[in-house]
C-alpha positions as CSV (number, residue, x, y, z in Angstrom):
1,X,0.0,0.0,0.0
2,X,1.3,3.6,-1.0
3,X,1.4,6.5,0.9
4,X,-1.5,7.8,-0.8
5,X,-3.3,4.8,-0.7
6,X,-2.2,4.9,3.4
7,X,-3.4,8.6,3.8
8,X,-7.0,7.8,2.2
9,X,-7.5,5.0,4.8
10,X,-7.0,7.2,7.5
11,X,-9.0,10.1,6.4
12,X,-12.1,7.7,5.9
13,X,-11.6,5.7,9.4
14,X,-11.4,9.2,10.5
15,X,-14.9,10.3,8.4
16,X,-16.6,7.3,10.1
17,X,-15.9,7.9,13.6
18,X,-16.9,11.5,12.9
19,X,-20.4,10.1,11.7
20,X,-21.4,8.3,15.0
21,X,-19.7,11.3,16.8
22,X,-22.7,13.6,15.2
23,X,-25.4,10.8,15.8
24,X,-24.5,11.2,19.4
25,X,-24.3,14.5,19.7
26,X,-27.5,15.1,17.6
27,X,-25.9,17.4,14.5
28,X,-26.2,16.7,11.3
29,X,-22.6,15.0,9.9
30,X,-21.4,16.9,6.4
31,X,-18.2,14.8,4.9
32,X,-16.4,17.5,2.9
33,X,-14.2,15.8,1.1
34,X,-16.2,15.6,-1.9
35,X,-15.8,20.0,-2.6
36,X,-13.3,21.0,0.1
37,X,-10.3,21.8,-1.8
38,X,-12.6,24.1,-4.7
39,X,-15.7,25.5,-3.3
40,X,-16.1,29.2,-3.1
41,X,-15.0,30.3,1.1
42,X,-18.3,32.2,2.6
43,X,-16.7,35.6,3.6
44,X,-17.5,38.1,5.9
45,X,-19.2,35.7,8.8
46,X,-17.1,35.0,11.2
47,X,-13.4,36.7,11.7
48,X,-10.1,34.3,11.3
49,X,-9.4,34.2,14.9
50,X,-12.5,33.2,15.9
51,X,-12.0,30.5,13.4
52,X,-9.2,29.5,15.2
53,X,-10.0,30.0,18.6
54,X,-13.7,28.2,18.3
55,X,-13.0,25.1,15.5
56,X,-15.8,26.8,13.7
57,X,-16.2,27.9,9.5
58,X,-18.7,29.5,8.1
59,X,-20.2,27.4,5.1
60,X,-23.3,29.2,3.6
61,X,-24.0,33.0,4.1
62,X,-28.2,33.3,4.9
63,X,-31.2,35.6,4.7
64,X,-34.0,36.1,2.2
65,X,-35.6,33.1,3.8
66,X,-32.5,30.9,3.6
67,X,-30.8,29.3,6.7
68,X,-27.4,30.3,7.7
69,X,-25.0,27.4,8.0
70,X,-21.8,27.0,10.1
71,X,-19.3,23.9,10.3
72,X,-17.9,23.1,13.4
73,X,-15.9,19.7,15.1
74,X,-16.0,18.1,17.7
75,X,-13.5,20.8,19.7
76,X,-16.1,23.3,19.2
77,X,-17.3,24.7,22.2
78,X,-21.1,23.6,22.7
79,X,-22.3,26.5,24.8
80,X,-21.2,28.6,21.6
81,X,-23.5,27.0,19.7
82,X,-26.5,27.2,21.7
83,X,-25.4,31.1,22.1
84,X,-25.5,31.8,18.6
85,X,-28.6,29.7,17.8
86,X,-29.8,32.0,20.2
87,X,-28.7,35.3,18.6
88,X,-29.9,34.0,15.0
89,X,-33.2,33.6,16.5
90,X,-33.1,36.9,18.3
91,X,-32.8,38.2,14.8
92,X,-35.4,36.5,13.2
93,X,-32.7,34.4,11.1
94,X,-32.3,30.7,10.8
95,X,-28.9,29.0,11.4
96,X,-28.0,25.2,10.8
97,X,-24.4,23.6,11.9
98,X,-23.0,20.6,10.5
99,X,-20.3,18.5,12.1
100,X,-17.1,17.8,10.1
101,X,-14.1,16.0,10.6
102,X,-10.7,18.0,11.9
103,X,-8.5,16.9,9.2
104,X,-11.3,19.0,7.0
105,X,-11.3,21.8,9.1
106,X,-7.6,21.9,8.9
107,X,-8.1,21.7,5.2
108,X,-10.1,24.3,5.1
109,X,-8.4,26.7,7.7
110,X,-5.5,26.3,5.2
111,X,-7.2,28.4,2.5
112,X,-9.1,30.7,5.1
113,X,-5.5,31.2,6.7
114,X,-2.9,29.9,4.4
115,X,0.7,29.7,6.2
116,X,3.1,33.0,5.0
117,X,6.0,32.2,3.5
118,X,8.9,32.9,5.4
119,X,11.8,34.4,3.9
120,X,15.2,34.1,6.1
121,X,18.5,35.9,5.5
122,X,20.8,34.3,3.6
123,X,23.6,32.8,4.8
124,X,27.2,34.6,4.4
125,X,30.4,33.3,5.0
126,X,32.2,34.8,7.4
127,X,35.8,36.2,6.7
128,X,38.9,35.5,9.2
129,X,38.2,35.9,12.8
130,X,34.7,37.3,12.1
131,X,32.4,35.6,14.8
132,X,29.5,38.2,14.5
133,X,28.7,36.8,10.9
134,X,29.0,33.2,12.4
135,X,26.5,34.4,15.3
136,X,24.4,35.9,13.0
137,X,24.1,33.0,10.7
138,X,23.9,30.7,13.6
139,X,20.3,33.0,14.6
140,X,19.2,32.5,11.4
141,X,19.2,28.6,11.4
142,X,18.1,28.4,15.0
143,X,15.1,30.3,13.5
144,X,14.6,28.3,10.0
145,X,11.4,25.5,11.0
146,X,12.0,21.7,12.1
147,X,10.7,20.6,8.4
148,X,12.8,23.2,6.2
149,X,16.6,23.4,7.8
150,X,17.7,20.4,5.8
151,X,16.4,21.8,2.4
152,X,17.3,25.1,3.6
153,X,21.4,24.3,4.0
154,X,21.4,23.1,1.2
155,X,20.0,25.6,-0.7
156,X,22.1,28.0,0.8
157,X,25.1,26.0,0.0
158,X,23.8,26.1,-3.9
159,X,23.4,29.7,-3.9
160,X,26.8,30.2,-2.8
161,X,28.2,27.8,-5.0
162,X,29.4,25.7,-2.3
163,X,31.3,22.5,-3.5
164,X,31.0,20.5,0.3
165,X,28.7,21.0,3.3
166,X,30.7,20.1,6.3
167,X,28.5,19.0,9.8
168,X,30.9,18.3,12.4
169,X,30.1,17.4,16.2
170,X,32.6,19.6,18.6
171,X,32.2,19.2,22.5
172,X,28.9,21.0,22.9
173,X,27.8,21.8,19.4
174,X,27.8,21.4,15.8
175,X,29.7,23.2,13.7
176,X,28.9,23.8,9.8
177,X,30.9,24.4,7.5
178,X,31.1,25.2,3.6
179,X,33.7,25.0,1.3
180,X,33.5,28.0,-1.5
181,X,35.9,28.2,-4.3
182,X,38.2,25.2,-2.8
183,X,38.5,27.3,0.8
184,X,36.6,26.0,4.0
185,X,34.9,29.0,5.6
186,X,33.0,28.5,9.2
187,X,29.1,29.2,8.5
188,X,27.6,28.4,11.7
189,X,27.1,26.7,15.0
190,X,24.2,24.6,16.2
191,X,22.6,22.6,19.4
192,X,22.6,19.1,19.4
193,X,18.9,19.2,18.8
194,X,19.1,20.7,15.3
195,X,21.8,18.9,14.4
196,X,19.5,15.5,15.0
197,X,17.0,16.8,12.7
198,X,19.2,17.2,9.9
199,X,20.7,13.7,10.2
200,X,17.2,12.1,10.4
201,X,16.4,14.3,7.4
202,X,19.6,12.9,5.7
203,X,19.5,9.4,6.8
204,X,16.0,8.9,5.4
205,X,16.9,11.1,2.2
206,X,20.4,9.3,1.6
207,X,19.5,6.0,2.8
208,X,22.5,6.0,5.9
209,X,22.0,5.0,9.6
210,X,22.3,7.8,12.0
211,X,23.4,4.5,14.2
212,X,25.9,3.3,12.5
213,X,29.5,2.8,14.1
214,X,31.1,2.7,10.4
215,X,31.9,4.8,7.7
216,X,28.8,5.3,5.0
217,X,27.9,6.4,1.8
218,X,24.9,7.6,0.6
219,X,23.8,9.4,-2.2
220,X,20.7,12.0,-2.9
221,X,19.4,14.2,-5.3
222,X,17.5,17.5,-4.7
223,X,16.1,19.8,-7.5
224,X,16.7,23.8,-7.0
225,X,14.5,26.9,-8.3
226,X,17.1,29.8,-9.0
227,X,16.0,32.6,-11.2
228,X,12.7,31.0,-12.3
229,X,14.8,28.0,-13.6
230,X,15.3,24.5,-11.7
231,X,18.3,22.3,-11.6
232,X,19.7,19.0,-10.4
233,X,21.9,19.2,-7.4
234,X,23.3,15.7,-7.4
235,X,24.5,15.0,-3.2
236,X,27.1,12.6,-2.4
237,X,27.1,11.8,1.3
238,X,30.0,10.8,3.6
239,X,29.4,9.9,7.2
240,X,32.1,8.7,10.0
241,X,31.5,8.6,13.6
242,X,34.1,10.2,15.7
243,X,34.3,11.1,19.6
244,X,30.8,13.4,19.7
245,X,29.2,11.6,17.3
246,X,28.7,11.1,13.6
247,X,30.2,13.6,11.0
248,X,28.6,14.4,7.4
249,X,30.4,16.1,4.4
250,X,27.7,16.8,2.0
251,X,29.7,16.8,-1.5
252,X,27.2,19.1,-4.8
253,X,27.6,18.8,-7.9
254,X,25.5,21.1,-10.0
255,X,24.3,18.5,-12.6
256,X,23.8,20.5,-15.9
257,X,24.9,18.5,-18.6
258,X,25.4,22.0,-20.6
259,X,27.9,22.8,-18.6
260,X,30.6,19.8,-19.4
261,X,31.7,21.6,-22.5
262,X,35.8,21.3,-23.1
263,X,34.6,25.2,-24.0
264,X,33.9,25.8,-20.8
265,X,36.8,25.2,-19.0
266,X,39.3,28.1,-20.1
267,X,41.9,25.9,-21.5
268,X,44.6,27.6,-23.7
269,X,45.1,27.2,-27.0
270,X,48.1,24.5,-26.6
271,X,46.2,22.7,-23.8
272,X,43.3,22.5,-25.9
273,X,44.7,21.1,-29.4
274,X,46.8,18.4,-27.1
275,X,42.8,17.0,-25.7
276,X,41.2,17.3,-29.1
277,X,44.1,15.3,-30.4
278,X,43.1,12.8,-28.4
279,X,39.6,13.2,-28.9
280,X,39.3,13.1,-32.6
281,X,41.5,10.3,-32.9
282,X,39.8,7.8,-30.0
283,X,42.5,5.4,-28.8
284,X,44.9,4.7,-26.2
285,X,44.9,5.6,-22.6
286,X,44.5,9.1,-21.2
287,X,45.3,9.4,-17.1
288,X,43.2,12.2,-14.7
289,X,46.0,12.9,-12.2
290,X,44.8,15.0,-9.2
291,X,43.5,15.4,-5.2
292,X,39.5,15.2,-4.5
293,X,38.3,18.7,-5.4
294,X,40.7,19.4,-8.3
295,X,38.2,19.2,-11.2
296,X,38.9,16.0,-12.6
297,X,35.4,14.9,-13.1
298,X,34.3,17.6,-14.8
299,X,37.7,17.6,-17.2
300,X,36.6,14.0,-17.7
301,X,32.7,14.2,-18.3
302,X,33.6,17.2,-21.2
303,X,36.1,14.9,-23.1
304,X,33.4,12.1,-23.1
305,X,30.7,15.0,-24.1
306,X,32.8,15.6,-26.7
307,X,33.2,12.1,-27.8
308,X,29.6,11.4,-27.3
309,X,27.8,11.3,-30.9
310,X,25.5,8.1,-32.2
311,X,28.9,6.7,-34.2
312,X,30.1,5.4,-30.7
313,X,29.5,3.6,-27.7
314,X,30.6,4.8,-24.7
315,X,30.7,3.2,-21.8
316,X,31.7,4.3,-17.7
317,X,32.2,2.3,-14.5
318,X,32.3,4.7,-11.4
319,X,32.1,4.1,-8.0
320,X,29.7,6.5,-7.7
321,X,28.0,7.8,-10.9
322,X,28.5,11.9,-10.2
323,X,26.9,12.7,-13.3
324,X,24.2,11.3,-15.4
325,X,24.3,11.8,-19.5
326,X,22.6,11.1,-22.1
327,X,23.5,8.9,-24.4
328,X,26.2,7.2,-22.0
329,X,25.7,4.0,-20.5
330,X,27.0,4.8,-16.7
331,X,27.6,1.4,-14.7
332,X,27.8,2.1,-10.8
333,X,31.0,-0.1,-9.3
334,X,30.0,-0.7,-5.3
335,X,33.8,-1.2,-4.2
336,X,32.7,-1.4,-0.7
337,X,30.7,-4.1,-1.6
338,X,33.4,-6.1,-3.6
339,X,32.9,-4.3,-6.8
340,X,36.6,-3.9,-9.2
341,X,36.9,-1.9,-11.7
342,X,39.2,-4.3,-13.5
343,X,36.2,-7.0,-13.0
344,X,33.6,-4.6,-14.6
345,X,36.5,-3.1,-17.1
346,X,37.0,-7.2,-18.6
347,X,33.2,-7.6,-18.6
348,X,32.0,-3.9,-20.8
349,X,35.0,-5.0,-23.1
350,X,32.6,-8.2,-24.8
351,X,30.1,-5.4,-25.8
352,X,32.3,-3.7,-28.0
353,X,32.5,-0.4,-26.8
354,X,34.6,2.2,-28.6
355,X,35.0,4.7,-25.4
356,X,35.5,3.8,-21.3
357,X,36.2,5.5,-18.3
358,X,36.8,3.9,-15.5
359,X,36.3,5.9,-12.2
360,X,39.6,5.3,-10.8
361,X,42.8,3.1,-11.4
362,X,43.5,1.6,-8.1
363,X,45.7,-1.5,-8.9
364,X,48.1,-3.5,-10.9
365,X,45.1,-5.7,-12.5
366,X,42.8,-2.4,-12.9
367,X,45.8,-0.8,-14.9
368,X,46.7,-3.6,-16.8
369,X,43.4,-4.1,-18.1
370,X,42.8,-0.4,-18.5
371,X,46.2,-0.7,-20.9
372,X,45.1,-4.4,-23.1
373,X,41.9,-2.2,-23.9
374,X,44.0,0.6,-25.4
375,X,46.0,-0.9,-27.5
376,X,43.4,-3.0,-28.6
377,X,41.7,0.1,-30.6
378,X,39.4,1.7,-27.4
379,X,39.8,5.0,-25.7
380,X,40.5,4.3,-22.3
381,X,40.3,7.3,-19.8
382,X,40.6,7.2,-16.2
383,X,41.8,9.2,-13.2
384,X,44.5,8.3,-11.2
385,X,46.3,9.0,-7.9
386,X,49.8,11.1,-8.4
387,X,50.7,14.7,-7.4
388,X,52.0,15.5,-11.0
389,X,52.4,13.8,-14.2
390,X,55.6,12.6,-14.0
391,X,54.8,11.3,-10.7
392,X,52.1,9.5,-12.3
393,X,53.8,7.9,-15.4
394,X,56.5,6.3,-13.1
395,X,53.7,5.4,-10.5
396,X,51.7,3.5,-13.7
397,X,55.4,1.6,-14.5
398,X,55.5,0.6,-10.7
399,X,52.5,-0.6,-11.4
400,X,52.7,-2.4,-14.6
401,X,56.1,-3.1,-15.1
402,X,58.5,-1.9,-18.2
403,X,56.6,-3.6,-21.0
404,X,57.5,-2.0,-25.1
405,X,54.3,-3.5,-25.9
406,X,52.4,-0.8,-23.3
407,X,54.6,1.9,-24.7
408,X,52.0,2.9,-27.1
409,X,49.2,3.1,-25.2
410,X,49.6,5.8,-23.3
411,X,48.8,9.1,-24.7
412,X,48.1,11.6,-22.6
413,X,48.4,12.4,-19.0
414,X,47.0,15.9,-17.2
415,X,47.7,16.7,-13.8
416,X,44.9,19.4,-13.1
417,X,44.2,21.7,-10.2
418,X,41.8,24.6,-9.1
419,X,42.9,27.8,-7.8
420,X,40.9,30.8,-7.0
421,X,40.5,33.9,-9.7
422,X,41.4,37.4,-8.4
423,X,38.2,39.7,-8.4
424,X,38.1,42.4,-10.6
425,X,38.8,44.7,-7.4
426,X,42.5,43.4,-7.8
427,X,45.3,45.5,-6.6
428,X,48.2,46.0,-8.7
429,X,51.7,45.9,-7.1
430,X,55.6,45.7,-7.8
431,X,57.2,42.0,-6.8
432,X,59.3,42.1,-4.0
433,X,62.8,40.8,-4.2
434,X,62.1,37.7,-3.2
435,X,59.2,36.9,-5.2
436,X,61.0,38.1,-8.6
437,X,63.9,35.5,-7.4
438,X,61.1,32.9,-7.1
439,X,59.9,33.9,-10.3
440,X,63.0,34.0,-12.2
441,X,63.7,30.3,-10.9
442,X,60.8,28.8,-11.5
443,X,60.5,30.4,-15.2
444,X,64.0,30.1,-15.8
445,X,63.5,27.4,-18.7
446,X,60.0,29.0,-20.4
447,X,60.0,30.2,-23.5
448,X,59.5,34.0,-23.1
449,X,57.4,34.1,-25.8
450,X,54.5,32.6,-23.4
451,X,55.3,35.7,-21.3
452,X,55.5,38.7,-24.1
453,X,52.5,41.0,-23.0
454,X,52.1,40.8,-19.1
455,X,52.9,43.7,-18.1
456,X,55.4,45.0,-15.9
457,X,56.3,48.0,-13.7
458,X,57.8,51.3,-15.0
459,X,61.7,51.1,-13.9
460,X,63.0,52.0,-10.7
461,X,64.2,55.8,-10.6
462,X,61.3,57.0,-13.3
463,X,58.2,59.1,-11.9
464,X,56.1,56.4,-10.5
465,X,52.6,56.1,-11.7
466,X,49.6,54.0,-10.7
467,X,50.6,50.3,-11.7
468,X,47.3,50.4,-13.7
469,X,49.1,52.7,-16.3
470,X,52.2,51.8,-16.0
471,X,52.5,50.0,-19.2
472,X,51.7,51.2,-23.2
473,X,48.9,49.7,-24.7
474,X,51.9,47.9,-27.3
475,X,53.0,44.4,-26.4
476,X,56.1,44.4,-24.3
477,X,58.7,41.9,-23.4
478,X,58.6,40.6,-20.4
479,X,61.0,41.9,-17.9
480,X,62.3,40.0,-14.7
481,X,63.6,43.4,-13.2
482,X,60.5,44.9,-13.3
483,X,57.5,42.3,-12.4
484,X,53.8,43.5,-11.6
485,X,52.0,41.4,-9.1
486,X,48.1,41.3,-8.3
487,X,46.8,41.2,-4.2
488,X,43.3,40.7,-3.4
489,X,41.3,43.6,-2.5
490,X,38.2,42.4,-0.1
491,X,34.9,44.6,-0.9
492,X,31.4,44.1,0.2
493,X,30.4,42.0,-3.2
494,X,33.9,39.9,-3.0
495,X,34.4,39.9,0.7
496,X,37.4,37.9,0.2
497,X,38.7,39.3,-3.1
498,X,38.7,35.9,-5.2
499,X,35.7,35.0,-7.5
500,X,35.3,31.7,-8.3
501,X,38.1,29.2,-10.0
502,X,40.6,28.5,-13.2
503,X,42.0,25.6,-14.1
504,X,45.9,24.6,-14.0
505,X,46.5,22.1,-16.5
506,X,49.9,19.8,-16.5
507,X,49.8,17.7,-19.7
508,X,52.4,15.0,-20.7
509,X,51.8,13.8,-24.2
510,X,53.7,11.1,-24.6
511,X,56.1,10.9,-27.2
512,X,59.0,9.2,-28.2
513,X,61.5,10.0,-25.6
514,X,58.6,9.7,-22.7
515,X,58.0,5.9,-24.4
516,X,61.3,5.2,-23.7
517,X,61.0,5.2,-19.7
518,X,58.0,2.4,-20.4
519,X,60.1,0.4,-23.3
520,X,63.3,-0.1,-20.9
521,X,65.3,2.2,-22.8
522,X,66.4,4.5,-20.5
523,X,68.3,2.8,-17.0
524,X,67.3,5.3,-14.4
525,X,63.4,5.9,-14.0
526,X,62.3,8.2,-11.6
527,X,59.9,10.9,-11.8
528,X,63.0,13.7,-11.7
529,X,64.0,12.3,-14.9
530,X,60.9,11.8,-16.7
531,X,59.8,15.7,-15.5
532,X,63.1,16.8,-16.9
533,X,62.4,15.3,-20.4
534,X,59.0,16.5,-20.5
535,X,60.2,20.0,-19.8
536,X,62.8,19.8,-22.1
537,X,60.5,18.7,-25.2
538,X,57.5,22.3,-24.3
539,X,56.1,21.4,-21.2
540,X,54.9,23.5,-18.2
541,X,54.5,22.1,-14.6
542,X,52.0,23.1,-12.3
543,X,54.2,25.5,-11.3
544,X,54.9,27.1,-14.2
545,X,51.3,27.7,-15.2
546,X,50.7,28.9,-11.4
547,X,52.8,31.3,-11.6
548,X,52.2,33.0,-15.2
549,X,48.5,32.9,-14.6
550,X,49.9,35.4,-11.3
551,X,51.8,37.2,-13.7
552,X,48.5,37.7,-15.8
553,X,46.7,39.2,-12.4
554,X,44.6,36.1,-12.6
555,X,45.5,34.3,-9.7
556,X,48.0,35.3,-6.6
557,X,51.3,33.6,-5.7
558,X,50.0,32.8,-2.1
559,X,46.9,30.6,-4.3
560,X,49.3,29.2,-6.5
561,X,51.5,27.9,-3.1
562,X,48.8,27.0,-1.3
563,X,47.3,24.7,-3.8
564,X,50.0,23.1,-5.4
């Protein structure tokens, strides 16, 4: 039986026992359910708090020889019945009262009265050491109704663009926490009381035991109305119990298949023809190199939109599907369960498709599986757990051993990170001496071609200027003596001075002299010596592109350090 079908049984069990509650009190029974939700409301009888205060609605307005009629329950007082039998009769009029049930009282008390919509404040982040914000915030949920401060949080979170919702059990509260633009910012604090509310909310939403003495993972959807328009916020659910009780990080993903575009993700011109290389040629391996929260999902889900067209059959196994798409067929891998992605990778094979990804290579037998389907004429992509691609490349020959007839298969790898864009209220500045010697270091080896138009400061000794006209609208060469650095500026619509995130691509194609760490051809591998080669045939670390995107004013040397 449905909850519907549930509901109905009630209401009727309810209309009976309201019947033989009439009979004995000698009124007339009226079951409403029939016209309650659409029959015209009789105004200008009886005022809404008496409504309230006497269980009482007026149902027919009299006069001209015809009765006035009045609904009441069971709670309705009796002695105000008699009394206004009385005063109709005083006045010459007639009055009749029927009995009705209190579920269709409440019914109709919920159009005489409906319930205002509450609005709160939204929540703000609070900046460094700010504890009124937190306070304030902390009010605001304290305030939000038992039934809403699930749906609430998480709206909130959306609206900020919020990647995680933290909830985490201290001593004598619970603190909340969000994470916005890769940076965990304290949001609020709340009772224990609360704080059960949400996790029965979440346990019954997310299908996790608020009991539990394990890890869990659950996972939820939730659509959200912004701007008139609704979208799917896709939940992934961590809990672990610790000292005070069980923790939840809430990780959102804004499902909107538009938005996996290899367009989308500011890429540069060289970063981009190395990825439609390998898309418009499908074969081989391609690795995802990265920490949780670096992007490599969405860098992943684009290259498979972008591969996606009726011509081929695509195929993913992840442990758990972040992002549904059509035209994909998404396989879930429960590795908690005894799921392997080398087990599901051998089994998708015998339907012949032309592109996978698998979630994550975790083994030898995942990798080696992941590598006999490349070279076998599929498109193999997959993420994988390294700091940088170098790291990763000597990790994978750990892994599979040197082996000339893998040396093919391996295409491409991109080590990817996020790191937060300077506002537009940016503050131009001249490097210190340090920083330039950093600078220099670091781009000791680039091409200064990549650098020609950033701009730099006016020479030491000349009149000094604002750094914002410092330079001539002409394209200059880059000068290390003279280097222009960007600081955030914190103003009320970028309280912390960063709006949202770039990308920092790493890619390793693999070419000749990289194949020869996997083919045995070279004695000593390590990832010094495969980084070195890499650099020394065009490309740019992590690093490097950290620190020319600070150059640009995108980004600030303190971002670029703190993530990588």
């Amino acid at each position: 039986m449905d909850e519907r079908e549930i509901q109905n049984k009630r209401r009727e069990n309810e209309e009976k026992s309201t019947a033989e509650r009439a009979r004995i009190l000698g009124l007339p029974y009226l079951d409403t359910r029939a016209f309650e939700e659409n029959v015209p409301l009789t105004m200008g009888l009886l005022e809404v708090q008496e409504m309230h205060k006497n269980f009482i609605l007026p149902l027919h307005k009299g006069g001209a020889d015809e009765h006035y009629q009045f609904m009441v329950t069971s709670q309705t007082p009796r002695t105000l019945i008699q009394k206004m039998r009385q005063e109709y009769a005083d006045e010459g009029e007639k009055v009749d009262f029927f009995l009705i049930s209190n579920s269709a009282y409440r019914v109709f008390m919920l159009r005489y009265d409906p319930p205002k919509e509450i609005h709160y404040d939204d929540i703000k982040i609070a900046g460094e050491g700010d504890s009124k914000t937190i306070a304030s915030v902390s009010r605001t949920l304290a305030q939000v109704s038992t039934e809403k401060i699930f749906d609430f949080l998480i709206d909130q979170a959306d609206k900020l663009a919020a990647s995680d919702i933290h909830i985490e059990n201290l001593r004598g509260e619970i603190r909340i926490r969000m994470r916005v633009d890769g940076m965990l910012h304290p949001v609020a604090n709340i009772d224990k009381d609360r704080y059960r509310i949400f996790m029965g909310e979440l346990s019954s939403r997310a299908n996790v035991s608020t009991a539990s003495n394990k890890p869990q993972s659950g996972h939820m959807q939730k659509e959200v109305v912004r701007g008139g328009a609704t979208h799917t916020l896709n939940i992934r659910v961590e809990t672990i119990p610790t000292m005070y009780g069980q923790d939840a990080v809430l990780r959102l993903f804004n499902f909107d298949e538009s938005l996996l575009n290899l367009d989308l993700l500011g890429l540069s011109y060289e970063e981009r023809v190395a990825i439609d290389e390998v898309v418009s040629h499908p074969r081989g391996l391609v690795l995802m190199v990265g920490p949780t929260g670096s992007g490599k999902s969405t860098t992943l889900y684009s290259m498979l939109n972008a591969l996606n067209t009726s011509e081929r059959k695509i195929i993913t196994l992840e442990d758990p599907i972040e992002y549904g798409i059509t035209g994909i067929s998404q396989i879930p891998i429960n590795t908690n369960a005894g799921g392997s992605f080398a087990e599901g990778l051998r089994s998708v094979l015998r339907l012949d498709p032309d592109v996978v990804m698998v979630g994550e290579i975790r083994d030898a037998d995942t990798a080696k599986t992941a590598i006999q389907a490349s070279i076998t004429g599929h498109l193999v992509l997959s993420s994988f757990h390294a700091n940088s691609t170098a790291a990763a490349f000597a990790r994978m020959i750990d892994l599979i051993g040197v082996n000339p007839i893998f040396a093919s298969s391996i295409r491409l790898i991109v080590a990817q990170r996020l790191v937060r864009k300077l506002s537009d209220s940016r503050k131009a500045r001249r490097a210190t001496e340090a920083e330039a010697k950093y600078i220099r270091e670091v781009l000791k080896d680039v091409d200064l071609k990549l650098l020609k138009g950033i701009r730099v400061a006016k020479p030491r000794g000349e009149a000094e200027t604002k750094l914002d006209r410092a330079v001539e609208k002409e394209m200059l060469d880059f000068d290390f003596n003279n280097i222009v650095l960007y600081d955030p500026v914190q103003t009320k619509a970028d309280p912390f001075g960063y709006s949202g995130r770039m990308v920092l691509m790493e890619q390793m194609v693999v070419d000749e002299d990289i194949a020869k760490y996997i083919r045995g051809d070279v004695a000593d591998i390590n990832t010094a010596a495969i980084e070195e080669t890499a650099r020394k045939n065009g490309m740019l670390t992590l690093e490097q592109k950290g620190v020319i995107a600070a150059l640009k004013g995108e980004t600030t040397l303190e971002e670029v350090a703190r993530v990588i």
